[in-house]
C-alpha angles and dihedrals in degrees: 000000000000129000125272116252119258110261120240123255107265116251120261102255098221085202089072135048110218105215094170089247101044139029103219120216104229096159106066107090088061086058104040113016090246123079118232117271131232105237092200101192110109090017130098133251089246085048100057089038090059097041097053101039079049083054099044100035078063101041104031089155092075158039113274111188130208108194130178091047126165121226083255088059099037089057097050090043088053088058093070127093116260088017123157117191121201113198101183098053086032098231135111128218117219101203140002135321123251124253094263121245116191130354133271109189112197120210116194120187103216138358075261093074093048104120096046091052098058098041088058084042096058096042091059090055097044089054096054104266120121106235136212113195116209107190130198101008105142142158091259098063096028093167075073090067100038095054093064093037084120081056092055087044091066104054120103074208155018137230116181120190120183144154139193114038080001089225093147109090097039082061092048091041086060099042096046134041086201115125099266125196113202117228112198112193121191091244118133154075120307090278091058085078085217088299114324091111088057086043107051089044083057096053094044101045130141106223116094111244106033119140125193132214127188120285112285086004099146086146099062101040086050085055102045094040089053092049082050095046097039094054083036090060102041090062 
């Protein structure tokens, strides 16, 4: 029997960034309008560092946006050039911002659900939406709510973030017509399950048009409300 030849080298896939310990997704934004995000739980400092300025150093043009980082990370991203930290949603921007095109409008129930919300918030930023942010408005002082109905009126799209019984959205959802993405935290007393109570009375709620994203998932709504505005928009 002979030996079997030796195999070629395989070829470098421009689409991807090879760190070592990570195979970066550069390609994304050429096929969905968005580039790819660094999720910094479970990475180091280092990690997260080397991800985004890989991101930024291929798409300079624009905002790329590292979320879930710990005080270790957020300090090592605020070093770099052109670096925003924010604290609250515990995230940090490498660029500029786009122009913005449309208008999510996020609606958090209570301070508790803070950090969701601007997380949610950023991301739709990030992701080339304007934003309006409409704070402690929650179920149990509903003439909150009523008083900024006009606010909710004006968004191309919703985002709804809410603990606890997770009553929120189901209440916007019958005030607005206006797309709504349901936002459930893991705030909440022992029977809240962190978050799945919130989370099955959002699924299962009565208003039309509701949408629903994973418990905590600011990330995900932020995404999905800019795609909504900016087409929206461009209409």
């Amino acid at each position: 029997m002979t030996p079997e030849s030796p195999q070629p080298p395989e070829a470098p896939d421009e689409r991807t960034a090879d760190l070592g310990f990570a195979r970066v997704d550069v390609d994304r934004a050429g096929r969905t309008g968005d580039a790819e995000v660094v999720y910094g739980a479970g990475k180091t400092p280092e990690q997260v560092v080397g991800i985004l300025t890989t991101l930024h150093e291929k798409h300079p043009d624009r905002a790329v946006l590292a979320t879930r980082l710990s005080d270790a990370a957020l300090d090592a991203v605020a070093a770099l050039p052109t670096a925003r930290i924010h604290p609250v949603a515990r995230a940090a921007t490498l660029g500029e911002l786009p122009e913005p095109r449309g208008m999510v409008t996020v609606v958090s129930a209570g301070t508790s659900d803070a950090s969701v919300a601007a997380e949610a918030a950023l991301t739709a930023r990030v992701h080339g939406a304007a934003v309006d942010e409409i704070h402690d408005v929650g179920v149990a002082g509903l003439h909150r709510l009523l008083g900024v109905r006009d606010r909710l009126e004006q968004a191309d799209c919703l985002i709804v973030v809410a603990g606890m019984e997770g009553a929120l959205p189901s209440v916007v959802g019958g005030l607005t017509g206006v797309p709504l993405i349901a936002v459930p935290t893991s705030v909440g007393y022992g029977a809240s399950f962190g978050g799945v109570a919130a989370l099955l009375a959002m699924l299962n709620s009565c208003a039309p048009g509701v949408t629903v994203v994973n418990i905590d998932n600011g990330y995900g709504a932020g995404v999905f409300a800019a795609r909504v505005a900016r087409n929206a928009r461009a209409r």
